[in-house]
C-alpha positions as CSV (number, residue, x, y, z in Angstrom):
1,X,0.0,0.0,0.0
2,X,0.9,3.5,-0.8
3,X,2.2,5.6,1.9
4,X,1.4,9.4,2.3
5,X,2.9,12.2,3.4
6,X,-0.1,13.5,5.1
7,X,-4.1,12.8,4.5
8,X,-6.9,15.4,4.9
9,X,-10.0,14.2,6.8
10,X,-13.7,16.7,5.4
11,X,-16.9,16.3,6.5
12,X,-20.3,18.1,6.5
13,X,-21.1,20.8,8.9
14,X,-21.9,20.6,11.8
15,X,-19.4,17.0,11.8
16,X,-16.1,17.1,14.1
17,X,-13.3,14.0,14.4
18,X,-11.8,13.2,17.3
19,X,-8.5,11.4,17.0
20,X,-7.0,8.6,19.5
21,X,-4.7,5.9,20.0
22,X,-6.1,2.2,20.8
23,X,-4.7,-0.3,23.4
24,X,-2.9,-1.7,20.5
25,X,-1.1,1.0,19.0
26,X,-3.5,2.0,16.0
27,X,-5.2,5.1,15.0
28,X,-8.7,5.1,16.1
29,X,-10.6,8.1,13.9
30,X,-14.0,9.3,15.5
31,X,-16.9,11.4,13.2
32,X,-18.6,13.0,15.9
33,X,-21.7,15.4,16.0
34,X,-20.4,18.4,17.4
35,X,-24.0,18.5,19.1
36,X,-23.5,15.7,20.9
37,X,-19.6,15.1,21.1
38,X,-18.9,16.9,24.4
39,X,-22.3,16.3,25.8
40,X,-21.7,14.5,29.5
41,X,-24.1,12.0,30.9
42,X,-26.8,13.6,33.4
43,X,-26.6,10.7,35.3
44,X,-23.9,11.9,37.3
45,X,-26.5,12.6,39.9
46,X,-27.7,8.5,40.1
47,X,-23.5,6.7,40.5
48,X,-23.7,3.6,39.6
49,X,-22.7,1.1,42.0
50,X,-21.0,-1.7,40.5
51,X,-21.6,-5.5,40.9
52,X,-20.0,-6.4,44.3
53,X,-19.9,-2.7,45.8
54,X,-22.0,-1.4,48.3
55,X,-23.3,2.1,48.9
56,X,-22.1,3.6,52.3
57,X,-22.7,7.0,52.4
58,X,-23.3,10.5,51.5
59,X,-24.7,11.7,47.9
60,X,-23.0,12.9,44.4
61,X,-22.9,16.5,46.0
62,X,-20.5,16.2,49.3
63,X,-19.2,12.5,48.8
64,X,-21.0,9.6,47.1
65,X,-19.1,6.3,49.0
66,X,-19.1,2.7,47.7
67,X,-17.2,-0.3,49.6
68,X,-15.9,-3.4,47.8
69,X,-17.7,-6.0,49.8
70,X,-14.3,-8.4,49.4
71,X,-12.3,-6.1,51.1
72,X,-14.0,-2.8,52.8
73,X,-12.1,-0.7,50.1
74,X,-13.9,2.5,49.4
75,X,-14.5,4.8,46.3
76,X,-15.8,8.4,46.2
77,X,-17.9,9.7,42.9
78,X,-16.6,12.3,41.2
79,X,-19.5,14.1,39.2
80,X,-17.8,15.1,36.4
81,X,-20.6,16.4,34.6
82,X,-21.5,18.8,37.7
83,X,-17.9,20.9,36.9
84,X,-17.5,24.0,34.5
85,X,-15.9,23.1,31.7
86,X,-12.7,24.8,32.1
87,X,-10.7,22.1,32.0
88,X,-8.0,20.6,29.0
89,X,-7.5,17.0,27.6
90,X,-4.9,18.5,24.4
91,X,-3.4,20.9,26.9
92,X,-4.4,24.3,24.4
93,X,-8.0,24.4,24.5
94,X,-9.6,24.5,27.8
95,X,-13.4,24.1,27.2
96,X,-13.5,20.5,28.9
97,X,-15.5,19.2,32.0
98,X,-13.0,16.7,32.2
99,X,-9.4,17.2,31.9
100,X,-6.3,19.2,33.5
101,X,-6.6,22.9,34.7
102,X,-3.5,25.1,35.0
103,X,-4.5,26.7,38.1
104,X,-0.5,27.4,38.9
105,X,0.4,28.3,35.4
106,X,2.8,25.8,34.6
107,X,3.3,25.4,30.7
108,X,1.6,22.6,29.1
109,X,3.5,21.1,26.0
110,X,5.2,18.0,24.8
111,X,8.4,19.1,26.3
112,X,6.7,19.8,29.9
113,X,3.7,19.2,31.3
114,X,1.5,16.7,29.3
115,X,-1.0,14.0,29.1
116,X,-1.9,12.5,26.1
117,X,-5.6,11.3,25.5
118,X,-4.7,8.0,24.5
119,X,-5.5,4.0,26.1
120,X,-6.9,4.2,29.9
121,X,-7.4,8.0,29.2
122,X,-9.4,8.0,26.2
123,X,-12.0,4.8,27.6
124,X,-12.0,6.8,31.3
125,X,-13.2,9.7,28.6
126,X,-16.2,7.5,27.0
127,X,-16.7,5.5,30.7
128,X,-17.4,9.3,32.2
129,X,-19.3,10.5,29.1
130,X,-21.6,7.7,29.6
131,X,-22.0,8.1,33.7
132,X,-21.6,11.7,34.0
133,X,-18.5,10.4,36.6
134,X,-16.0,8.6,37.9
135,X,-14.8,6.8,41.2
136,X,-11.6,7.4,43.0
137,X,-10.3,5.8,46.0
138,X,-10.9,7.4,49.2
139,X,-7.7,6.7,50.9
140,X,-4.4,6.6,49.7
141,X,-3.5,3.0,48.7
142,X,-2.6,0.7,51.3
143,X,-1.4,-2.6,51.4
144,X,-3.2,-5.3,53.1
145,X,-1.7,-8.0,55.5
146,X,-1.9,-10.5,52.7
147,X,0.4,-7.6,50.9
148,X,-2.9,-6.4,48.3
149,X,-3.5,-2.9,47.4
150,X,-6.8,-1.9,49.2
151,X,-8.3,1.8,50.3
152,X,-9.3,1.9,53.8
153,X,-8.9,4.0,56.9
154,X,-6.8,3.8,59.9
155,X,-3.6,1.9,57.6
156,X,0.0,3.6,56.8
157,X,-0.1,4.6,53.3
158,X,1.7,2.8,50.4
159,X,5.1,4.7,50.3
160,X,8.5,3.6,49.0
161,X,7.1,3.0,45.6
162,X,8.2,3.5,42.3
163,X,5.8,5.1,39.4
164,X,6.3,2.0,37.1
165,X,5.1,0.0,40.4
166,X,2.4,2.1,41.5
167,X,0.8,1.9,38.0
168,X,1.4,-2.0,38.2
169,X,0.0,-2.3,41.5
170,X,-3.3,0.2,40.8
171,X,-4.0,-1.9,37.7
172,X,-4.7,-4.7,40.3
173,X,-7.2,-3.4,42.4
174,X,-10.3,-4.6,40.2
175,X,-10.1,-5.9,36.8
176,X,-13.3,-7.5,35.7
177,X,-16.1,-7.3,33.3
178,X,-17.2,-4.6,34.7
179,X,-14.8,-2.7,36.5
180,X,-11.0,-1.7,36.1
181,X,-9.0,-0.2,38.3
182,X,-5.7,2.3,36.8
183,X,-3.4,5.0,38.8
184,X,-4.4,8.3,38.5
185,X,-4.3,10.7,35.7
186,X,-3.6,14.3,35.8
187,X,-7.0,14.7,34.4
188,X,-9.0,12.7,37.0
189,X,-6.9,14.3,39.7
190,X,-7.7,18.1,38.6
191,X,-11.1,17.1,37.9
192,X,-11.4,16.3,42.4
193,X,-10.1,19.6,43.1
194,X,-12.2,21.7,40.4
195,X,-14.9,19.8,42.2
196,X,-13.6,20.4,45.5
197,X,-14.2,24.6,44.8
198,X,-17.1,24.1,42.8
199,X,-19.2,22.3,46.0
200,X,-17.2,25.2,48.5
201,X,-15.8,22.7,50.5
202,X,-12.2,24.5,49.6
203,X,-11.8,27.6,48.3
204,X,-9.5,28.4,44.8
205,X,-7.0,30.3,47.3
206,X,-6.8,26.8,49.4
207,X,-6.4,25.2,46.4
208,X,-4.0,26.9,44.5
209,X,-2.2,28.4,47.3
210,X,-2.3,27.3,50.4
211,X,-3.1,23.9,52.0
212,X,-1.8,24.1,55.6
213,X,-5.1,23.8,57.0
214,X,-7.0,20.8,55.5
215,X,-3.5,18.5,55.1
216,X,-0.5,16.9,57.1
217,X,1.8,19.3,56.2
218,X,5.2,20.4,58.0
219,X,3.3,23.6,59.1
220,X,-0.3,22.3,59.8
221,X,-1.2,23.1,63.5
222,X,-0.4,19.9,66.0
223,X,1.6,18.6,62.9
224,X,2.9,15.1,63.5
225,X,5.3,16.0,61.1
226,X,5.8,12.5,59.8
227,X,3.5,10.3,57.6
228,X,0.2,8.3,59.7
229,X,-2.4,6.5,58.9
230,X,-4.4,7.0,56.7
231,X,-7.8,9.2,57.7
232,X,-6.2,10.3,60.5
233,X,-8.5,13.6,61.4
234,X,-12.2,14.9,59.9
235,X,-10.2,18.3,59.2
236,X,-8.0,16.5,56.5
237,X,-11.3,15.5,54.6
238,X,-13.0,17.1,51.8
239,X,-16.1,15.7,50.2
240,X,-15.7,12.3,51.9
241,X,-12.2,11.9,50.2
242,X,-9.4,11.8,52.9
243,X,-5.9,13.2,53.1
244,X,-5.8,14.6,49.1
245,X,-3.9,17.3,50.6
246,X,-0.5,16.9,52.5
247,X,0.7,13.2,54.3
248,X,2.0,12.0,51.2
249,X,2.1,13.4,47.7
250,X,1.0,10.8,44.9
251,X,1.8,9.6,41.5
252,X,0.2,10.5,38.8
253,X,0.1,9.5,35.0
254,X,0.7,12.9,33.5
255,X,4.4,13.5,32.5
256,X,6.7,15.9,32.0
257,X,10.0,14.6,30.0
258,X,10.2,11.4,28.6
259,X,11.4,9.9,32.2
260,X,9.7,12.1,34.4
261,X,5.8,11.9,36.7
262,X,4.1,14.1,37.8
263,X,3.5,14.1,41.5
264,X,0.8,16.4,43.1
265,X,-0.3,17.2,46.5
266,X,2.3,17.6,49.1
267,X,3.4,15.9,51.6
268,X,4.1,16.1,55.9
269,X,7.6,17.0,54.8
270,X,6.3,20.3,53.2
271,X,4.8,22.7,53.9
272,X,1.7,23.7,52.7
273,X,1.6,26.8,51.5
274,X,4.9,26.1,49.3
275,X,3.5,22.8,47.9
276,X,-0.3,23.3,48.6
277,X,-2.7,20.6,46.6
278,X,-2.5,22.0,43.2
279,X,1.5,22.4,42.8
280,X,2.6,20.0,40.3
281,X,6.3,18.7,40.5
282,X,7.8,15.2,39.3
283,X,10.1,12.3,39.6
284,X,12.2,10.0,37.6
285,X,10.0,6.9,37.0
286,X,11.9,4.3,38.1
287,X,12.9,5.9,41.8
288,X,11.2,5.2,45.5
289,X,10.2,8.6,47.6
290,X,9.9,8.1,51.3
291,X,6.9,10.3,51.4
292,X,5.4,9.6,48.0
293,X,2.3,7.3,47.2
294,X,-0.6,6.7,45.1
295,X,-4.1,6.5,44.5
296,X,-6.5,4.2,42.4
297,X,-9.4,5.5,39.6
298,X,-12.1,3.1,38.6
299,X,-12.8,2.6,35.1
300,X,-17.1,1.5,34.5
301,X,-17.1,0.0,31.2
């Protein structure tokens, strides 16, 4: 077959493509209705609770909470649809319920900050188009006494971890017909804290700026000024989801260099106003942080 230098893609009005990468490697070319292409499910307002979860409490305004009846691990909606769409899946057009936000104006390219809308990313997208949402674990990941990832309170977070590891492990939580489990991405983690100020459980300034008070940081009042377990107090919650701020920072899948993740969130070695929730920095992939860990998204197919 002929090979091109470049093809051309035209279509009626009103007719947009969106372009993605499958699991496999190929090109996967979309013709969309622009009508209907960045419409988001209303049914972020009814989560669905998936086959061997429980509902535990709270609603999709302050903290919808499912339990994983095998283990007492527990996931917090995250009504996407509910958001502004102010948010960025290309990193140049920020019209998106779902995606990054540059609250600290870092510069989003291929040679820093990025996230490309490919694999896990690009089926979360469809999974949250669909449900109007997603699930995210309420606790940092732990592990178990049988040495399995699990989220639940009252355990010393998973530290010492590697990214390449943390992805591995967070691909392990569930992986079913139904459900998949995958390590955070930049876009699921911006879309908590764009939720976070759109209820007014935080404000943009504790966001963006300064953490201190809702976090284990080095300069929270009563600091332990080490890591602990994990929902250790009420004031380190927001919308049911505990300790997003401060204790340990996490892994994330957006990048920034070829060998570099992004972390976010701070940790009890920081303080909070220098690192405060939002603050992006990163680490070479295949080296353990003391105070670094991870959290798990679910994937509804």
């Amino acid at each position: 077959m002929k090979r091109y230098e470049k093809f051309v893609l035209e279509a009626e009005k009103g007719i947009t493509f969106e372009v993605s990468e499958g699991t496999s490697g190929e090109l996967i070319i979309r013709a969309l209705n622009i009508a209907t292409a960045n419409v988001y499910s209303e049914n972020y307002a009814n989560p669905p609770i998936p086959e061997g979860y429980k509902y535990v409490c709270g609603d999709w305004k302050n903290g919808f909470v499912i339990e994983r009846d095998s283990d007492g691990s527990q996931f917090v909606w995250i009504p996407v649809w509910s958001l502004d769409s102010n948010g960025t899946l290309d990193g140049v057009s920020f019209a998106e319920k779902f995606g990054r936000r540059n609250y600290r104006n870092n510069e989003f390219s291929e040679g820093e900050f990025h996230e490309t809308l490919t694999g896990e990313l690009a089926m979360q997208l469809e999974s949250v188009k669909k449900y109007g949402g997603f699930y995210i674990s309420r606790y940092n990941i732990s592990k178990s006494s049988e040495g399995k990832p699990q989220s639940v309170k009252g355990v010393m977070p998973w530290v010492n971890i590697n990214f390449d590891d943390a992805k591995k492990v967070a691909s392990t939580i569930e992986d079913n017909e139904a459900v998949k489990s995958h390590l955070t991405f930049g876009a699921e983690y911006d879309s908590v804290l764009e939720w976070f100020i759109k209820t007014e459980v935080k404000t943009l300034t504790e966001i963006v700026e300064d953490s201190t008070e809702w976090g284990n940081h080095w300069n929270t009042e009563n600091s332990p000024k080490k890591v602990v377990e994990t929902g250790s107090r009420e004031e380190w919650c927001a919308n049911n989801i505990y300790d997003f701020a401060g204790n340990v920072d996490e892994w994330t899948q957006e990048q920034n260099e070829s060998s570099r993740r992004v972390i976010r969130g701070g940790n009890c070695n920081f303080s909070g106003n220098n690192y405060p929730v939002a603050c992006r920095y990163f680490g070479n992939h295949v080296i353990i942080y003391s105070f670094t860990g991870f959290r798990a998204t679910l994937y509804i197919k």
